[in-house]
DODO-507578 format. One record per residue: residue in one letter; x, y, z of N, C-alpha, C in turn. Coordinates in steps of 0.05 Angstrom, whole numbers, padded with zeros to 5 digits, always signed. Example, Ala and Ser with C-alpha at 12.3 -4.5 7.8 and 13.67 -1.06 7.14 Angstrom:
REM DODO-507578
A+00264-00114+00156+00246-00090+00156+00264-00066+00156;S+00257-00045+00142+00273-00021+00143+00258+00001+00157;
END
This chain:
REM DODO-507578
X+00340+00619-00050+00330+00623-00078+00301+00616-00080;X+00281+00636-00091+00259+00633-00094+00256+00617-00116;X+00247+00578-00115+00245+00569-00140+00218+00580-00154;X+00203+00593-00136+00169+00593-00152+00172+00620-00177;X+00198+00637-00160+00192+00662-00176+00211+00661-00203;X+00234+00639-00203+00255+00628-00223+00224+00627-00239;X+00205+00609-00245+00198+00591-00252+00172+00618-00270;X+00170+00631-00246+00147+00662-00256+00157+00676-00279;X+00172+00674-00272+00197+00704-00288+00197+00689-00320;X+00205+00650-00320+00204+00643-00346+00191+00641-00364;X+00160+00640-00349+00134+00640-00367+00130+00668-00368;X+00131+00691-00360+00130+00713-00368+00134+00720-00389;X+00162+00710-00405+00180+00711-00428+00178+00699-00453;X+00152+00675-00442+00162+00652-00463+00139+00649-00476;X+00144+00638-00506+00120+00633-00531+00095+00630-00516;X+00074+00638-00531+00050+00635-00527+00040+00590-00530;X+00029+00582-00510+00029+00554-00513+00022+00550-00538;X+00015+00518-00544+00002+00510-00567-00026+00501-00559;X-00048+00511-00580-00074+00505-00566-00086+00468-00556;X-00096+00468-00533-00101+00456-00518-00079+00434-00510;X-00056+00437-00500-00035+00425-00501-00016+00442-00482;X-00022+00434-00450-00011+00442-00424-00014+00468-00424;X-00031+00479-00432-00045+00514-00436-00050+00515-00403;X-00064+00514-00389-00065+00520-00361-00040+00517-00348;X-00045+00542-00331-00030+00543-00314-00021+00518-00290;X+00004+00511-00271+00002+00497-00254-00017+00502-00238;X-00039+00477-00225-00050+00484-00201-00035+00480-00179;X-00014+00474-00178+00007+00470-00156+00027+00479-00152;X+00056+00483-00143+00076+00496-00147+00098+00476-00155;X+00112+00484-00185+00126+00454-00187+00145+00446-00164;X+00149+00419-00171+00161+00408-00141+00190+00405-00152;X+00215+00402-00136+00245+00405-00135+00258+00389-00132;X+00248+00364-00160+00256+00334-00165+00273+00338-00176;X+00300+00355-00173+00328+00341-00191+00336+00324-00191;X+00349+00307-00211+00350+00278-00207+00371+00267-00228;X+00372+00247-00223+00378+00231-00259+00364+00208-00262;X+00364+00207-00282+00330+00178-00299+00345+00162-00318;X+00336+00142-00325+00344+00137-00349+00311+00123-00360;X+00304+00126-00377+00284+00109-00398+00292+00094-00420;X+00279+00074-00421+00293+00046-00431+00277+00040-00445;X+00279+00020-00470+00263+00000-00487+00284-00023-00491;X+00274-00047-00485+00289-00070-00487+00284-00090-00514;X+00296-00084-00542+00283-00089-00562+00280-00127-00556;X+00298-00137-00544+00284-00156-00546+00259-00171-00534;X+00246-00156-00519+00222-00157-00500+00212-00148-00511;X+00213-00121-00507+00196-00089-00521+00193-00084-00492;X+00195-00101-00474+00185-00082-00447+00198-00053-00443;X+00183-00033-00436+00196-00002-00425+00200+00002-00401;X+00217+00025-00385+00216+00027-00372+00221+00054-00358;X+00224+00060-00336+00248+00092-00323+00258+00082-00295;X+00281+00089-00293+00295+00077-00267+00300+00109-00255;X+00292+00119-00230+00306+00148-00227+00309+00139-00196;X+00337+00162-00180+00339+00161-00160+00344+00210-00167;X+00333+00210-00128+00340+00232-00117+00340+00248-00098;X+00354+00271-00093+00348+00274-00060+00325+00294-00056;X+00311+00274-00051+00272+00297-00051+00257+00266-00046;X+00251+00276-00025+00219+00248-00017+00205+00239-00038;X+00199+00213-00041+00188+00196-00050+00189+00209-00078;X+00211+00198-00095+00204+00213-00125+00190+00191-00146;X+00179+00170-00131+00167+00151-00152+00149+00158-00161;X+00128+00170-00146+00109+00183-00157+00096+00201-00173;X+00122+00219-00184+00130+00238-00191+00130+00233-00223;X+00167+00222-00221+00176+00218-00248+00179+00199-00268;X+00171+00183-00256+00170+00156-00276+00144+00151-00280;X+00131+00148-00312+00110+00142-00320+00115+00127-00345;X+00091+00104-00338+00094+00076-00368+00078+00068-00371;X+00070+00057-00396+00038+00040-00399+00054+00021-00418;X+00036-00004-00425+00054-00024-00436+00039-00021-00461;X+00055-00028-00473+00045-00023-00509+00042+00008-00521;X+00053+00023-00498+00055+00052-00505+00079+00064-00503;X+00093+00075-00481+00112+00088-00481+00122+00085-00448;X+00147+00104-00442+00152+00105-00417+00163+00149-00414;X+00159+00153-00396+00169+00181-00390+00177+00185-00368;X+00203+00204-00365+00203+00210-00340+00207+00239-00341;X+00200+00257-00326+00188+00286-00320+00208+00297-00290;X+00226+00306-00302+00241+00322-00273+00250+00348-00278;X+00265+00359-00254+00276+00379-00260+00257+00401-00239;X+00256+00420-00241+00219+00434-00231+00203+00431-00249;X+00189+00392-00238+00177+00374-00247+00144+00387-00259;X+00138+00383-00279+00108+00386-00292+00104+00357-00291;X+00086+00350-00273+00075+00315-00265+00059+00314-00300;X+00045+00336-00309+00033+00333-00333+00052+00321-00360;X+00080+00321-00364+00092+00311-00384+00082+00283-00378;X+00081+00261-00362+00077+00240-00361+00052+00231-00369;X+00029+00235-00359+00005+00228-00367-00006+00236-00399;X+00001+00261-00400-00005+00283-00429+00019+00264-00456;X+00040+00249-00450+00065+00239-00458+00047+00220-00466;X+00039+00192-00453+00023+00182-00452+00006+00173-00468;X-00013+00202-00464-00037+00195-00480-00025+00207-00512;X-00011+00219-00517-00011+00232-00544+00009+00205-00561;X+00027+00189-00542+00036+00165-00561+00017+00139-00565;X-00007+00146-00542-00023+00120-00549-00039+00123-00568;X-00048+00157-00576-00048+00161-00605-00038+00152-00624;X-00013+00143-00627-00001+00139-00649+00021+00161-00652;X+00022+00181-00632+00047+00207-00643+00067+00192-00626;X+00094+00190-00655+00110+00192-00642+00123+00199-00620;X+00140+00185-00600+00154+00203-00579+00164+00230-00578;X+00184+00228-00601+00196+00259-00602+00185+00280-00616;X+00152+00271-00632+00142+00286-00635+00127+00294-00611;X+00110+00283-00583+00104+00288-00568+00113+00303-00554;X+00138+00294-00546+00151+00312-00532+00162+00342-00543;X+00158+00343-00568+00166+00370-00579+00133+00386-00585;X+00110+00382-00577+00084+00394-00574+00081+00399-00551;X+00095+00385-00531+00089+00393-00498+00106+00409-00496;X+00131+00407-00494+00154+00426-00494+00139+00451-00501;X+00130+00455-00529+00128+00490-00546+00102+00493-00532;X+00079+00474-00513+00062+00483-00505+00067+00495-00468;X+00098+00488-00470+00096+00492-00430+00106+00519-00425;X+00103+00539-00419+00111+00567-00412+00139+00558-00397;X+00148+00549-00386+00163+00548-00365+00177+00519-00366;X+00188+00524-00393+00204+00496-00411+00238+00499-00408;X+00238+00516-00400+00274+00525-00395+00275+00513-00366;X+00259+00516-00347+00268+00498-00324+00259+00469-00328;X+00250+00452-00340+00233+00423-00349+00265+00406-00355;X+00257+00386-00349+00270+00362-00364+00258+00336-00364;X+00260+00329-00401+00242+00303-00396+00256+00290-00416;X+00245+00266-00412+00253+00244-00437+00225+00228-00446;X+00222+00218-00471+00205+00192-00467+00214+00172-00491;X+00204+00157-00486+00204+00139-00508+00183+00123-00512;X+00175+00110-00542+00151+00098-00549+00155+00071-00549;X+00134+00048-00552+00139+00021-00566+00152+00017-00592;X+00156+00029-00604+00175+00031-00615+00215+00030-00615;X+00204+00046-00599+00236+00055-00596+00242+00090-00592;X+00228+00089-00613+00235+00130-00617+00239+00141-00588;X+00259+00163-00579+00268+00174-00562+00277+00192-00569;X+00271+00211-00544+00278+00243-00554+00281+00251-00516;X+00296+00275-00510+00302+00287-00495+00297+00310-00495;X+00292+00324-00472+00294+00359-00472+00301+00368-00448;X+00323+00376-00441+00336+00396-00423+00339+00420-00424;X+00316+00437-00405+00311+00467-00410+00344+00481-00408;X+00344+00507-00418+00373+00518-00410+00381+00525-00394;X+00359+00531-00362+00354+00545-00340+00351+00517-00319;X+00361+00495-00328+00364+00471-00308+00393+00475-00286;X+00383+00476-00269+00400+00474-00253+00431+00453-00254;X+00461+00472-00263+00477+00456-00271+00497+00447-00253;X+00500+00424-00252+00505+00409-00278+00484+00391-00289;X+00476+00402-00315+00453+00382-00319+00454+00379-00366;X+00447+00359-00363+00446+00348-00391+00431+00317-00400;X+00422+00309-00425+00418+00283-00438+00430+00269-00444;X+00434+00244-00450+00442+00230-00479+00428+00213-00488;X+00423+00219-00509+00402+00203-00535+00414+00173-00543;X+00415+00154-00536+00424+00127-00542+00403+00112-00557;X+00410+00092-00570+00388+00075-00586+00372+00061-00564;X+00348+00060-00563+00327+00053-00548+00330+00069-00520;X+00341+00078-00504+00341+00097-00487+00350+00120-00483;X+00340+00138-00462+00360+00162-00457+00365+00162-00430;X+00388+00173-00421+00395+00192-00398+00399+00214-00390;X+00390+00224-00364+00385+00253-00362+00390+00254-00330;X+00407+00281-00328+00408+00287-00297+00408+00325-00300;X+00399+00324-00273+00408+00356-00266+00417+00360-00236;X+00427+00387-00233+00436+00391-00210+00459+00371-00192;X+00472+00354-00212+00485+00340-00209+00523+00357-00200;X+00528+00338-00190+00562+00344-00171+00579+00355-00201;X+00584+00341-00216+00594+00344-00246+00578+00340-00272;X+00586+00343-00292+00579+00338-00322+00590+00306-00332;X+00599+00295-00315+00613+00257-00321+00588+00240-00311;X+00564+00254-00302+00539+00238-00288+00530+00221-00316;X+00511+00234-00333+00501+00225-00351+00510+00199-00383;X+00537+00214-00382+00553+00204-00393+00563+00171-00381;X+00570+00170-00356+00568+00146-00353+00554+00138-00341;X+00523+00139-00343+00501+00131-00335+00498+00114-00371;X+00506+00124-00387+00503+00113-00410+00518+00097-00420;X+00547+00097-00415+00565+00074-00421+00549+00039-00406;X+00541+00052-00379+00540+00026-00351+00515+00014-00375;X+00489+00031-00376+00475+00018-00387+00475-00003-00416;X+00492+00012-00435+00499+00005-00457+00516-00027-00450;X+00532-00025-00436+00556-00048-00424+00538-00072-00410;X+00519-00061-00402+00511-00074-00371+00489-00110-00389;X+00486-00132-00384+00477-00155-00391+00456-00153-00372;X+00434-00169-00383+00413-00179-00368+00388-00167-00377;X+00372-00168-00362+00342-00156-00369+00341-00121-00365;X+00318-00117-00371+00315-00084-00374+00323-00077-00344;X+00309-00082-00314+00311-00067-00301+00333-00075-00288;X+00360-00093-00303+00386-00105-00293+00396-00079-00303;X+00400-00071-00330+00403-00061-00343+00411-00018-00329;X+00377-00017-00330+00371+00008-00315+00386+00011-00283;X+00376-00007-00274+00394-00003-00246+00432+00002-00251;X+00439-00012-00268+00469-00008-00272+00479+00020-00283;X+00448+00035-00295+00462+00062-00298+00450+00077-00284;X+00443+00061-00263+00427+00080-00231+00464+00086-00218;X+00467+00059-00218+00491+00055-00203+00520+00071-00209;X+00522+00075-00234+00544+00087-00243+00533+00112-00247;X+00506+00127-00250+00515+00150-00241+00523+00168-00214;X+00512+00147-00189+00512+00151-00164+00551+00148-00162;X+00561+00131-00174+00589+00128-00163+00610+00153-00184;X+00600+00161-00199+00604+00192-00214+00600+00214-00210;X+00591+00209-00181+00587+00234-00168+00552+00243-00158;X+00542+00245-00180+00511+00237-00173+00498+00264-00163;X+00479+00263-00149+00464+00291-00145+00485+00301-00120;X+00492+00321-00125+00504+00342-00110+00498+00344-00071;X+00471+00339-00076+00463+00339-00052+00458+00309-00042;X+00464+00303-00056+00464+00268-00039+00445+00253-00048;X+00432+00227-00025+00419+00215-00038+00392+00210-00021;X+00373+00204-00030+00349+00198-00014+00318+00183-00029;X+00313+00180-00045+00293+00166-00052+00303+00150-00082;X+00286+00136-00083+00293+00132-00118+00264+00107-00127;X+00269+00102-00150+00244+00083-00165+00253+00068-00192;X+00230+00050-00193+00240+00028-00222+00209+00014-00223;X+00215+00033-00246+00172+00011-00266+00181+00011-00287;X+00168-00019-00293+00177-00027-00310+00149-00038-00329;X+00143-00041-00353+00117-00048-00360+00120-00066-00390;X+00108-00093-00402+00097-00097-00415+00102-00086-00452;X+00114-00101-00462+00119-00083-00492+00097-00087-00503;X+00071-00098-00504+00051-00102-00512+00028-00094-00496;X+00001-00089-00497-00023-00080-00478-00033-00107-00478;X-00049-00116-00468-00072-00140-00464-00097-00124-00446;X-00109-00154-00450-00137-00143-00441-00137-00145-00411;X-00119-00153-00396-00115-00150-00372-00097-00136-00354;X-00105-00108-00370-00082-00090-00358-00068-00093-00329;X-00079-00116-00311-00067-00107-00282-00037-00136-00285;X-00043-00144-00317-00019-00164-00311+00003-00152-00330;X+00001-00122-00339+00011-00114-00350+00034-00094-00351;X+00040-00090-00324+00059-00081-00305+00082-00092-00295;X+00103-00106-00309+00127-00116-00296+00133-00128-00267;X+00144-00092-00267+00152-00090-00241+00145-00057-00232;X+00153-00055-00210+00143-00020-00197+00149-00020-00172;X+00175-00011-00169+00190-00012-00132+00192+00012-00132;X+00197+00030-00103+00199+00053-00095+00206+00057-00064;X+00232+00070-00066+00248+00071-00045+00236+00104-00032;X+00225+00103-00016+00207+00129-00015+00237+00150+00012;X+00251+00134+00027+00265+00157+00040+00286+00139+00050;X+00322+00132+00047+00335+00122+00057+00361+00126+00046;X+00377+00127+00073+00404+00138+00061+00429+00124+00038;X+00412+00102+00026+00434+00093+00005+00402+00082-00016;X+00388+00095-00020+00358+00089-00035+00368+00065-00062;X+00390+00069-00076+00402+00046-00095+00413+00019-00095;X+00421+00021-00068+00433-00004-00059+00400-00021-00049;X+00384+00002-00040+00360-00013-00025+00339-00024-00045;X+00343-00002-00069+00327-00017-00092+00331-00039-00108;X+00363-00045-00105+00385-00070-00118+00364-00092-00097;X+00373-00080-00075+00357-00103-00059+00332-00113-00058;X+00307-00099-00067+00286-00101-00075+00285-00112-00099;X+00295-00104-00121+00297-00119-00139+00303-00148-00137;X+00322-00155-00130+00328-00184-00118+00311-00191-00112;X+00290-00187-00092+00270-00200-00078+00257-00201-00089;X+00238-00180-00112+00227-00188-00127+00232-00209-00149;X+00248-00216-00160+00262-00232-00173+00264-00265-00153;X+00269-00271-00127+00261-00276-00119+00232-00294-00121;X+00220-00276-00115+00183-00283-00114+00170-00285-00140;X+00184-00274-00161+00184-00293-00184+00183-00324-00183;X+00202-00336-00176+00214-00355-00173+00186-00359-00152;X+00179-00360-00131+00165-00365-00117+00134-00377-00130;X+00132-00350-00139+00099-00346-00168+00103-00370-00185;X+00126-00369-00197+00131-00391-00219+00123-00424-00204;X+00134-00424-00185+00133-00446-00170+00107-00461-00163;X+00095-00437-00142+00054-00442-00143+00042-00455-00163;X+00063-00440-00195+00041-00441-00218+00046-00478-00229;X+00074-00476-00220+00074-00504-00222+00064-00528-00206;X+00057-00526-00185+00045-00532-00161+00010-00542-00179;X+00002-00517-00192-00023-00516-00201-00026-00539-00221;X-00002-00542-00236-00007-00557-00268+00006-00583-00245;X+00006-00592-00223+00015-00612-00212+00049-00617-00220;X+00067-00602-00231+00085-00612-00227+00103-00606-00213;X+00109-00622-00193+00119-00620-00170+00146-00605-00174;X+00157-00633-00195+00191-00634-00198+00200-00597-00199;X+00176-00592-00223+00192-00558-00237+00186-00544-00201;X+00166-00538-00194+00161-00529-00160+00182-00525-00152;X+00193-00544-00150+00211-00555-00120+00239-00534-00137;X+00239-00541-00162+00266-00521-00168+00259-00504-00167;X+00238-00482-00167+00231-00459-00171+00233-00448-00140;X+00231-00462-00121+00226-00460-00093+00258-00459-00085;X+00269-00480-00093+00298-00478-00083+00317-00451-00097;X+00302-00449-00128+00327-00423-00138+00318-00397-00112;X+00285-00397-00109+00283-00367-00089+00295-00373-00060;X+00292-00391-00059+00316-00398-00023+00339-00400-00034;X+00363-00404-00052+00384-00395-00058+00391-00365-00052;X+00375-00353-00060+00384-00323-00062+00377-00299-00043;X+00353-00316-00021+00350-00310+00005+00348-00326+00020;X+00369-00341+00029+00364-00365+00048+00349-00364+00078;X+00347-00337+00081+00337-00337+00115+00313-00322+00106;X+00300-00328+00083+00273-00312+00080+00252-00349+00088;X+00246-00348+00109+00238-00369+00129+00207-00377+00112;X+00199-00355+00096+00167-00357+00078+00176-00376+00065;X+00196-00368+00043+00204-00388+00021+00204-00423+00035;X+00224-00424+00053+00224-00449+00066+00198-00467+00069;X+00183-00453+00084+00159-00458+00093+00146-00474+00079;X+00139-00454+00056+00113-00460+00035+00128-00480+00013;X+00155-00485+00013+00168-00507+00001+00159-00534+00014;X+00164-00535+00033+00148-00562+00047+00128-00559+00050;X+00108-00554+00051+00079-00548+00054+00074-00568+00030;X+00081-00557+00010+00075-00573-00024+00084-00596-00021;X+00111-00597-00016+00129-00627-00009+00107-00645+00006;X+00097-00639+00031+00085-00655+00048+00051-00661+00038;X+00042-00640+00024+00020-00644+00006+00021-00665-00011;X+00041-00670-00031+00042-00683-00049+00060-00716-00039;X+00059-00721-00013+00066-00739+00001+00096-00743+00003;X+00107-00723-00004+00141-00727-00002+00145-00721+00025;X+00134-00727+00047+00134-00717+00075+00168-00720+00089;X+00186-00744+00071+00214-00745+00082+00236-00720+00072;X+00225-00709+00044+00229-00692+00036+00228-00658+00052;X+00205-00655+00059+00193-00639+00066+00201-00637+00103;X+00204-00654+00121+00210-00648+00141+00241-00630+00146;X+00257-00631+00134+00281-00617+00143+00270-00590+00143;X+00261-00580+00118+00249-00561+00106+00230-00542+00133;X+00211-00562+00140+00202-00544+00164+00214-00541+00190;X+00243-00562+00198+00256-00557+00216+00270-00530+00214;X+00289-00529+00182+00296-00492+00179+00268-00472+00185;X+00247-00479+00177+00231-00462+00179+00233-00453+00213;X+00221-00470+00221+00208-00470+00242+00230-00448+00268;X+00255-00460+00262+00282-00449+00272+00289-00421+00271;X+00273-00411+00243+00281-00386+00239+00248-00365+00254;X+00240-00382+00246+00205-00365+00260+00198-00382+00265;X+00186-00393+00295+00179-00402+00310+00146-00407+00309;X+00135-00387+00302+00100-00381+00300+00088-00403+00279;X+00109-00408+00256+00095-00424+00239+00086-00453+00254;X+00097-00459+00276+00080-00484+00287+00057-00475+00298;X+00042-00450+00303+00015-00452+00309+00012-00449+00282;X+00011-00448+00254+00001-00442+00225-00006-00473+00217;X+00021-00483+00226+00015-00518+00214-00009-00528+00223;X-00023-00539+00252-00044-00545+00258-00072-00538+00239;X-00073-00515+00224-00096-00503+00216-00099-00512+00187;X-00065-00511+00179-00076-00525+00143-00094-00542+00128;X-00090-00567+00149-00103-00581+00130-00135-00576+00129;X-00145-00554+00147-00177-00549+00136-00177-00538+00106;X-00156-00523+00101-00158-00508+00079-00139-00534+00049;X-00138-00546+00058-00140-00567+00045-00102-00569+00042;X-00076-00548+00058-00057-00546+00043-00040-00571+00051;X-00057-00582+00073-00040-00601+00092-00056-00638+00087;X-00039-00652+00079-00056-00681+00101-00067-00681+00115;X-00102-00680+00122-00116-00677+00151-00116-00709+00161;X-00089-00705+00169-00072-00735+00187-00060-00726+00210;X-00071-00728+00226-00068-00724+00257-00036-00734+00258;X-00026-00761+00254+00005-00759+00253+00027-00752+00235;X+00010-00740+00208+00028-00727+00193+00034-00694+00214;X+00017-00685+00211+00019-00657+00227+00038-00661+00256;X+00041-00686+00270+00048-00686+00289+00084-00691+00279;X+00091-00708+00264+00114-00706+00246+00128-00685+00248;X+00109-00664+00235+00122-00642+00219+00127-00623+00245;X+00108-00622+00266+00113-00605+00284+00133-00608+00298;X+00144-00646+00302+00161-00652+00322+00194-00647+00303;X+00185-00635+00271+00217-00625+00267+00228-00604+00270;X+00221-00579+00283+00229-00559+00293+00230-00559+00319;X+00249-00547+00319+00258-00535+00367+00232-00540+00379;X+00216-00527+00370+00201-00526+00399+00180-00559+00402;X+00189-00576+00378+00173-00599+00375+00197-00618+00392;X+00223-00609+00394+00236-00632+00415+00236-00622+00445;
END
């Protein structure tokens, strides 16, 4: 099947655009992101988001688009990358979502193959599934989100992509992943599975846009891409806990640290960094009885961190105490 000439034949047919509003032609050939998405607003945050998985290389780049204090979109189907950016900019205007998306739509020649969603800081959400989407494919419009798939195994994809999310507890991208998950176990894209993504952004803008980005994982090629993003997620979540910890480290309090350090070694115990940099602080702040077991796990699991210890204390992370360092070295294997 020729997708370029499906795609010729529709703009041939279809309304004249709306002026200056996706009027040019593609300079590329659209690309063959079928998928399912969901876009989210989490009223009690406001944070937004789009969670999508599908079988087509690296679709993070593609379909999920978000700015914080603006909106979120995701763009699939025989993808126009332009709904996202153009989505974008017309709600940081102030236009509504579903008005947006209903000026791009009547401006795209080749809107019967498109599927998009977006949603604003607000809330407002709107969907569009061309008629010429590869089926099985459809929306559902839910309060603060939508879901959308095409080219999917059945018509039960979307649908309970919407129950999981509606049901599902926790934060937005707990949330989104659970109706990653239940549409994959509903059968899911027809052809299987292979990439997927989750960005997440900010319900407000600040003046420091680079702290204004959540989260943003991307499973670019692997044969269960959802289970791998569950797992990424974790880790990031994780290193949360890690970040939080430093920050407490900073305001000197140890006590909050040390829990912040122990919840991220809870939930990856053989992640040997976490360990590490837990005693590092411990033995900084003179809890050195504390802190030795700490580098014995370390040390057990990666071995290299005893040439790392020697060098700290220039950088000030260590006691520059010739027998503290010698301590700490002699609590791991290769120190007996």
């Amino acid at each position: 099947m020729n997708h370029l000439l499906v795609v010729a034949s529709l703009a041939a047919g279809a309304a004249a655009p709306a002026a200056g509003l996706m009027a040019a032609a593609d300079p590329e050939p659209p690309r063959r992101v079928h998928t399912y998405s969901i876009v989210a607003r989490d009223a009690a945050t406001g944070q937004m988001g789009v969670a999508v998985q599908s079988h087509w290389f690296s679709v993070g780049p593609i379909v999920p688009w978000a700015e914080a204090g603006v909106g979120a979109v995701a763009t699939q189907s025989f993808v126009r990358v332009d709904y996202g950016p153009e989505g974008l900019a017309l709600m940081k205007q102030g236009v509504a979502a579903p008005e947006a998306l209903e000026r791009l739509v009547a401006a795209d020649e080749a809107r019967d193959v498109r599927q998009v969603a977006m949603i604003d800081s607000a809330g407002r959400v709107a969907a569009h599934t061309g008629s010429k989407c590869i089926q099985a494919a459809g929306h559902h419009v839910g309060k603060g989100y939508s879901v959308q798939a095409n080219l999917m195994l059945d018509s039960g994809v979307w649908p309970a992509m919407s129950r999981a999310f509606e049901s599902a507890r926790g934060d937005l991208a707990e949330r989104m992943l659970a109706g990653l998950e239940a549409a994959q176990a509903a059968g899911g894209d027809i052809r299987g599975r292979q990439s997927a993504a989750i960005l997440v952004v900010k319900g407000a803008r600040s003046d420091k846009p680079w702290t204004d980005r959540v989260l943003e994982l991307r499973i670019e090629d692997h044969p269960e891409p959802i289970k791998e993003l569950r797992r990424l997620v974790q880790l990031w979540r994780a290193y949360e806990h890690m970040n939080a910890g430093d920050l407490a480290v900073e305001k000197n309090d140890i006590d909050a640290a040390v829990k912040q350090y122990a919840a991220a070694e809870a939930m990856f115990p053989d992640m040997h960094e976490f360990i590490f940099w837990h005693a590092v602080t411990l033995a900084q702040k003179g809890r050195l009885d504390e802190a030795l077991p700490l580098f014995g796990q370390a040390f057990l699991l990666q071995p290299s961190w005893h040439i790392l210890v020697p060098r700290l204390p220039a950088s000030g992370l260590l006691p520059a105490d010739e027998k503290t360092i010698q301590k700490i070295l002699a609590a791991g294997p290769r120190g007996r």
